[in-house]
C-alpha positions as CSV (number, residue, x, y, z in Angstrom):
1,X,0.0,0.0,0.0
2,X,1.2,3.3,-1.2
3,X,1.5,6.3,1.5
4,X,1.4,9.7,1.3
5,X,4.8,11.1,2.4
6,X,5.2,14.7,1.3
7,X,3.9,17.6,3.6
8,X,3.5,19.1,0.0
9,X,1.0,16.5,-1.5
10,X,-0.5,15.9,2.2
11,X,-1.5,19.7,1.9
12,X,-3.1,19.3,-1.6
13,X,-5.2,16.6,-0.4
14,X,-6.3,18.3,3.1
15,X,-7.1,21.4,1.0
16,X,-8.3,20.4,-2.3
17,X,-10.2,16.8,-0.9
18,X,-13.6,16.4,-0.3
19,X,-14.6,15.3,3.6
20,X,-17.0,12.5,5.2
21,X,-17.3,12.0,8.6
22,X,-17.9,8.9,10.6
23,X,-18.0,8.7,14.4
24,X,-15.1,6.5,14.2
25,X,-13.1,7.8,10.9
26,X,-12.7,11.5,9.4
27,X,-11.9,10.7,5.4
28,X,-10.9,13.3,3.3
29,X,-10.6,12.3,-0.7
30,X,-8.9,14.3,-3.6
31,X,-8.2,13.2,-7.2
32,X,-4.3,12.3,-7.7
33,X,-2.3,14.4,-9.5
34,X,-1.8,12.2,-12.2
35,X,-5.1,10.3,-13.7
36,X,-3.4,7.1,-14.5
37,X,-1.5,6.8,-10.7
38,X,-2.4,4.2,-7.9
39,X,-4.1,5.8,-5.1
40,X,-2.3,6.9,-2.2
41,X,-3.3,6.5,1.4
42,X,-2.3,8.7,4.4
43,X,-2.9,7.1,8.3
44,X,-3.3,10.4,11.0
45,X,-4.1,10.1,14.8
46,X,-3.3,13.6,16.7
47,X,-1.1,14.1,19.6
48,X,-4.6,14.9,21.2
49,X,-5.5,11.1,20.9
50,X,-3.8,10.2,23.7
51,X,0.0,8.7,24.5
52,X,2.1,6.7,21.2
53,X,0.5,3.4,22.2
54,X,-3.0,4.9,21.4
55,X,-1.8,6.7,18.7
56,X,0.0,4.2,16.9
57,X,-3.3,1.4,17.6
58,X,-5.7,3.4,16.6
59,X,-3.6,3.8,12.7
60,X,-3.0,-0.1,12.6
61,X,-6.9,-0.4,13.2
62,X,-7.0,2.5,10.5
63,X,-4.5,0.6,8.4
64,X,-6.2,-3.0,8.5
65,X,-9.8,-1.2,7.6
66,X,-8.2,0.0,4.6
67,X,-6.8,-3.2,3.3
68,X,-10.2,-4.8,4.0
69,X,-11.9,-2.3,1.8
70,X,-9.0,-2.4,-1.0
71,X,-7.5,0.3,-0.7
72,X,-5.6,2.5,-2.2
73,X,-8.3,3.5,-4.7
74,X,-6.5,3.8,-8.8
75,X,-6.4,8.0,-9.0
76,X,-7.9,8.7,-5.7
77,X,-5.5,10.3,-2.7
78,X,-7.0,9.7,0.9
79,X,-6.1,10.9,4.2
80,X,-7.7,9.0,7.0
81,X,-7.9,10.1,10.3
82,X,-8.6,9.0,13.6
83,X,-11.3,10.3,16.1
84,X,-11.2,9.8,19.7
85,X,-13.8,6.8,19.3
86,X,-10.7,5.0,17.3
87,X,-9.2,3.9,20.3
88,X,-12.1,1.9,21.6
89,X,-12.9,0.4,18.0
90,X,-12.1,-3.0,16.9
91,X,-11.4,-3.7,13.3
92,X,-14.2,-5.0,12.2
93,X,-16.3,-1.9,12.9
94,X,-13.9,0.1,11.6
95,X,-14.1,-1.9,8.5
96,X,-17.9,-1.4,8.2
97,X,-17.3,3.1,9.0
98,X,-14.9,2.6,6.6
99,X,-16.9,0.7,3.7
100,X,-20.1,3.3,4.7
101,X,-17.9,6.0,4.1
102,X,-16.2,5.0,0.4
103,X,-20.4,4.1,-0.5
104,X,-21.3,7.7,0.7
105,X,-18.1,9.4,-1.1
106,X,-18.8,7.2,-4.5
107,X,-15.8,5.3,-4.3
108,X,-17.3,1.8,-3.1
109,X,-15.3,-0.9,-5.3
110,X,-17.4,-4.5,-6.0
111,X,-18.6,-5.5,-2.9
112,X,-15.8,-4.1,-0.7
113,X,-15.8,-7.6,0.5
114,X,-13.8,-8.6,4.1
115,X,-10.3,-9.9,3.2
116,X,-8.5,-12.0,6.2
C-alpha cells in the first residue's frame, strides 16, 4: 500500500479533498495528481488522541480497515484520520465506517468484501 509522504502532496489533499465524517473515521478524498496513478493512502491520529501506544493502535486499526476495503483506490489520494472513538474500536467496525464511508463518497469498489 502506497503512502502519502510529502507535507506538499499531504496539503493538496487536506485542501483540495472532499470530507466524510464517521463517528469512528474522518476521510478526506482528492483526485491524484496524475489520472493514471495508484491511489495513495495517508494514516493520521493527533497528539490529542492520547499517549504513542493509542496513537499508533488506533492507525493499525486504521491501516487494517483500509486493506479490507482495498484500498488505495486507482487515482484517488485519501487521508484517513482517527477520532477519539478510534481507540475503543475493533477492526471490524472500523471496516464497516470505513466501507459506509467510500459508498457515501462514490468510491465503493465490488462488494468491498472482508479480506482475512
Amino acid at each position: 500500500m502506497e503512502t502519502i509522504k510529502s507535507h506538499r502532496d499531504f496539503e493538496r489533499v487536506y485542501t483540495c479533498g472532499r470530507r466524510y465524517n464517521h463517528p469512528l473515521i474522518r476521510m478526506t478524498v482528492c483526485d491524484a495528481d496524475n489520472e493514471g496513478d495508484s491511489g495513495r493512502v495517508a494514516f493520521v491520529a493527533a497528539k490529542r488522541l492520547g499517549c504513542a501506544v493509542v496513537r499508533n493502535r488506533s492507525k493499525r486499526v486504521l491501516r487494517v480497515a483500509a486493506q479490507g476495503c482495498a484500498f488505495p483506490l486507482a487515482g484517488k489520494d485519501i487521508i484517513l484520520f482517527a477520532t477519539p472513538k478510534t481507540r475503543f474500536a475493533s477492526p471490524d467496525e472500523m471496516h464497516t465506517a470505513l466501507c459506509s464511508l467510500t459508498r457515501r463518497a462514490g468510491l465503493a469498489t465490488s462488494g468491498g468484501a472482508r479480506r482475512g
